[in-house]
N, C-alpha and C positions, 0 to 999 in steps of 0.2 A: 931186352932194351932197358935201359937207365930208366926210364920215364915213369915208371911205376915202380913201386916201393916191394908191391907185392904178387911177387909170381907165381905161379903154378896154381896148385890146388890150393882154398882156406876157406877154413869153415864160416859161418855165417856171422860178422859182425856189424856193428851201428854204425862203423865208421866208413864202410862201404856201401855202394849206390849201383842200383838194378840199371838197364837200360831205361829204364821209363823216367827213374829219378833223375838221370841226367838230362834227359829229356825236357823234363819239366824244369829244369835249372838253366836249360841252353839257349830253347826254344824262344823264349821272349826277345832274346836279344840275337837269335839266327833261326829265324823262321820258315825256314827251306831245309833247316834238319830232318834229321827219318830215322828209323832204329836202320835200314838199311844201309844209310850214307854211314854210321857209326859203323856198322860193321865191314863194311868198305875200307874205313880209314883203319882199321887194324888190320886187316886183310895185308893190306899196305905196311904194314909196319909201323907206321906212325906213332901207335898208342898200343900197347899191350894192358889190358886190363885183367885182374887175377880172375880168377875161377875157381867156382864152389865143388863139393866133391860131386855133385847132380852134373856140370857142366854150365852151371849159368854165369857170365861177366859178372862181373862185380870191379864198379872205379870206385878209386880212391880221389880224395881231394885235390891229390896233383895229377892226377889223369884227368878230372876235370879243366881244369886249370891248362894244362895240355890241348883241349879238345877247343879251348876259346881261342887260344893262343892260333892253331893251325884254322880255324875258321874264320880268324880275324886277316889272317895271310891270305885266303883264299878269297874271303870278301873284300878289302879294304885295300890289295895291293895286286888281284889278280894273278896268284902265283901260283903256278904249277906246281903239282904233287914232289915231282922230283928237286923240285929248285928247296920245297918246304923240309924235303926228308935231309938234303944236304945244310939247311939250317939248322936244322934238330940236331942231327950229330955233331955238329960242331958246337952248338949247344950245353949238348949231355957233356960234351969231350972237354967241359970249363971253359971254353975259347969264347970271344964276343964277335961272332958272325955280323957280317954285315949284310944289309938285304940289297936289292935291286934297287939300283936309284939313291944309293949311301944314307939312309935308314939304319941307325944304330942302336934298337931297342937295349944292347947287352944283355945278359946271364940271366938278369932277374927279371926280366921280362912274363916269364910264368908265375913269378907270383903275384906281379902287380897287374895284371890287365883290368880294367876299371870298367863299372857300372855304371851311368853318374845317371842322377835325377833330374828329372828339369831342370828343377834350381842350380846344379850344381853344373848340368850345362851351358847355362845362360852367364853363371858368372865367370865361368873356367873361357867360355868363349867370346865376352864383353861384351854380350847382347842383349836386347831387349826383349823383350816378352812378346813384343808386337812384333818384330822379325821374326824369332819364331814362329809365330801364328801365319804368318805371313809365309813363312818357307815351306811348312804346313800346306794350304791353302793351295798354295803351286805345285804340291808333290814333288818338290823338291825332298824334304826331308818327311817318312812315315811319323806318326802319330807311337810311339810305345812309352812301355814306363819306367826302361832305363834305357840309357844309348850309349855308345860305345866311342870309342876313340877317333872312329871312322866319320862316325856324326858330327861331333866337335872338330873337326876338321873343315869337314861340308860348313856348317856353321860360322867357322873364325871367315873365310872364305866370304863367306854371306855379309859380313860384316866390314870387311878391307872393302867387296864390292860398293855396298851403300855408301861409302865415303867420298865412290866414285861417279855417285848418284845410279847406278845399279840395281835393281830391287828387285827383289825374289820376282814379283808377277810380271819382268822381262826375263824370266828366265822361263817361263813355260814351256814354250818353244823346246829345249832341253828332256824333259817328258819325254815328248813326241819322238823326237830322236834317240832316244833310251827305247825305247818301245820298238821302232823299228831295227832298232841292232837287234833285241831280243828276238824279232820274227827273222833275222839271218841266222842267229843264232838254234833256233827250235828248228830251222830248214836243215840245219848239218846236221842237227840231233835225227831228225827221224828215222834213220835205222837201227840206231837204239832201242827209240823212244816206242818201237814196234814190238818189243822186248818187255815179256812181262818179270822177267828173274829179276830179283833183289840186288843184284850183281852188274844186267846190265842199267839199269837205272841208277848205281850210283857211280856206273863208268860216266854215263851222261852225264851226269852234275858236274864232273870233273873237267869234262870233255871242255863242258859249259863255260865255265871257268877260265881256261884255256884260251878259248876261242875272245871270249870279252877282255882278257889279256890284248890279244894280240892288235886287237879293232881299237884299241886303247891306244896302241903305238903309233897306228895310222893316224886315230883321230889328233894324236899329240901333235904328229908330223905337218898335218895338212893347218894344222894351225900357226905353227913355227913358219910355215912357210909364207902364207898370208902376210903375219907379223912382219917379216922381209922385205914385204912389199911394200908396205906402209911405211918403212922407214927409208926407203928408194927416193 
């Protein structure tokens, strides 16, 4: 696979990262990571990371970079494995893939995927510091110490709403209902989630994924149609 610089065997460098390191790099900003799901997504093909002459992974900076990329699809856009593997090749292949729903990150998409800190959330999203706290507060948005594209997103949102007099603590409600798709969601899982191998648990994750995809289509649906009503 393109996606790594360095295949096969090589010996031990400063420029490569154990599973744990990448761990510790990912985790902050995708908290439902596991050395499992990592080996899951290579399993898959996704990300080939090199190997020392012992047998242990070793990523490189664009395998990291890589591993946000496919985690930010899976989080932020609810895309299946196969939809993300047909991005990546087209990807690797120089082409500018488009995603579902005409999302045109382009080519350099891996190299720029962004950290941002509060501050630079707040300003990138035209918000206030007390909406934040305030989106906070609703669990609307978790509490970390960087966030991601997905968030600024959540946020600009937050902010079109209060123009509309909207405020994060009418949105609670929303919680609730996140929570009980998740208990539909852990109900398909359980024969999985029965399943102690490292293999079937990070089928689950995927499964998971999938499934919060699709309930996403629905929830889109039953709103658009609402919306029809109102303009009757």
């Amino acid at each position: 696979m393109s996606s790594s610089a360095a295949h096969g065997q090589v010996a031990g460098s400063a420029t490569l990262l154990s599973i744990g390191q990448v761990l510790a790099r990912l985790t902050p900003e995708f908290t439902d990571l596991t050395p499992s799901k990592l080996r899951f997504l290579e399993e898959q093909g996704l990300v080939a990371p090199a190997r020392t002459e012992s047998g242990y992974r070793k990523f490189c900076a664009s395998d990291v970079d890589r591993l946000r990329l496919i985690l930010s699809m899976q989080r932020d856009h609810y895309l299946p494995l196969k939809v993300i593997r047909s991005y990546l090749a087209d990807l690797d292949a120089g082409l500018a893939p488009v995603l579902p729903g005409g999302t045109t990150p382009g080519p350099s998409m891996l190299g720029t995927l962004r950290r941002l800190t509060r501050d630079d959330l707040l300003r990138e999203a035209g918000a206030s510091a007390t909406l934040l706290h305030d989106a906070v507060s609703a669990s609307i948005i978790l509490p970390a110490e960087h966030y991601g594209d997905g968030v600024l997103h959540v946020l600009r949102a937050l902010v079109e709403l209060q123009r509309s007099g909207i405020e994060p603590r009418h949105l609670r409600g929303f919680r609730g209902a996140a929570e009980r798709e998740l208990g539909l969601i852990e109900s398909a899982l359980v024969p999985l989630s029965r399943r102690k191998d490292a293999s079937s648990r990070a089928k689950a994750a995927e499964m998971a994924v999938e499934i919060a995809g699709q309930l996403e289509i629905i929830r889109g649906s039953l709103i658009r149609s609402a919306l029809g009503r109102l303009t009757q």
